[in-house]
Structures are given as C-alpha cells and as structure tokens.
C-alpha positions in Angstrom: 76.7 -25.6 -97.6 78.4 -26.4 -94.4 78.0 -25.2 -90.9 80.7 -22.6 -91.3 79.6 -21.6 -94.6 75.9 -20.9 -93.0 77.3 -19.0 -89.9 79.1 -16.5 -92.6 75.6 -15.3 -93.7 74.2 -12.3 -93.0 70.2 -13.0 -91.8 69.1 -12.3 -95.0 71.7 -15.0 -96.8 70.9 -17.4 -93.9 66.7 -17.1 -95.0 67.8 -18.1 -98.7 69.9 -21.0 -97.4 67.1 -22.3 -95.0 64.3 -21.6 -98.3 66.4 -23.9 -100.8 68.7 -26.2 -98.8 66.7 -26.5 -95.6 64.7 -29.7 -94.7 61.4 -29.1 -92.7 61.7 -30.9 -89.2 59.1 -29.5 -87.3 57.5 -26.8 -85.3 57.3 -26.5 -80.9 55.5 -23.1 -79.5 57.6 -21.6 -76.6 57.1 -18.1 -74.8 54.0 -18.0 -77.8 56.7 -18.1 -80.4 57.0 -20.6 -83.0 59.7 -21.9 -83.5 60.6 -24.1 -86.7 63.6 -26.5 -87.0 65.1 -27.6 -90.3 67.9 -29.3 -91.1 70.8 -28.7 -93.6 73.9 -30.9 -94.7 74.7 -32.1 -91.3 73.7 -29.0 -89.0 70.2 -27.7 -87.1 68.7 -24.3 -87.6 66.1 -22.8 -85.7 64.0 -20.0 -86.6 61.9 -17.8 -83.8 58.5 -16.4 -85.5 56.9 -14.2 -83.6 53.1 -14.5 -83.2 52.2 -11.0 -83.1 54.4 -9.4 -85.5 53.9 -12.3 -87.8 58.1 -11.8 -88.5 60.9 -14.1 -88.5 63.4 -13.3 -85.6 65.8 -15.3 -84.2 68.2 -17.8 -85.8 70.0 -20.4 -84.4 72.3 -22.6 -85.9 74.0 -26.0 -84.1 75.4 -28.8 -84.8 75.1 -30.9 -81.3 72.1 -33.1 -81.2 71.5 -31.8 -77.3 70.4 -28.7 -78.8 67.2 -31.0 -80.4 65.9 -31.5 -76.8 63.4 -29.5 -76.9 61.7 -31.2 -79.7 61.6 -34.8 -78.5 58.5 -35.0 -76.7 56.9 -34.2 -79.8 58.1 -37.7 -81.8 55.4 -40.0 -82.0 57.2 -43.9 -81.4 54.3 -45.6 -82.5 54.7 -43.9 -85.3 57.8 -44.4 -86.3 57.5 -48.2 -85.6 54.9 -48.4 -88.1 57.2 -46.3 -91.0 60.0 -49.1 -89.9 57.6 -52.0 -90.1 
C-alpha cells in the first residue's frame, strides 16, 4: 500500500491498513492525547487517542521525515549504540 493508496481511505479503511500493514514506532503524550506513530511502506501515520473518551481521533499521514520531530527526544543513543555494537 502506498501513500496515495492510504490517503484514499475512508477512517475506517485507514484503521484496517494501520492494524495489518502498520509497524509500531512509538507513543509521545501532547495536549493529554496519545499519540501513536507507525510506519507503513515508506510513509508515517499518526493516530490521536484521546484520554478521556478512550477513542481514536485524528489521523495523520506524511511522508517527510520533519514531520517525526516531535518524537526525537524520545530515542535513546545509548541505546541504539549498543543494538549496533
């Protein structure tokens, strides 16, 4: 599935595409909303949970690696030095 393909979706298309094509990146809290990244093929999607409602809401999908800002702080170096090792 490309990023065109995905876009095409309605939300309910997109949540079967991100269930069996989507890679788990990881999670950042923002405004007290999780917010999960995954990956698929060679795009980002990003998908708002709200805390209260305990719902899925927003999602984002991108294909420029600026959009992954966000996320950096949370990537460990030392970390990944010692998977490289």
């Amino acid at each position: 599935m490309n990023f065109y393909e995905f876009l095409d979706l309605d939300n309910r298309g997109k949540a079967f595409a991100i269930w069996h094509y989507g890679v788990y990146l990881m999670s950042r809290t923002f405004n007290g909303d999780i917010h999960k990244l995954y990956a698929i093929e060679d795009f980002y999607v990003e998908v708002c949970h709200n805390v209260e409602s305990q719902m899925a809401g927003k999602i984002t999908s991108f294909e420029s690696v600026d959009f992954l800002e966000p996320y950096l702080d949370q990537i460990n170096l030392d970390d990944l030095m010692s998977i490289v090792k």
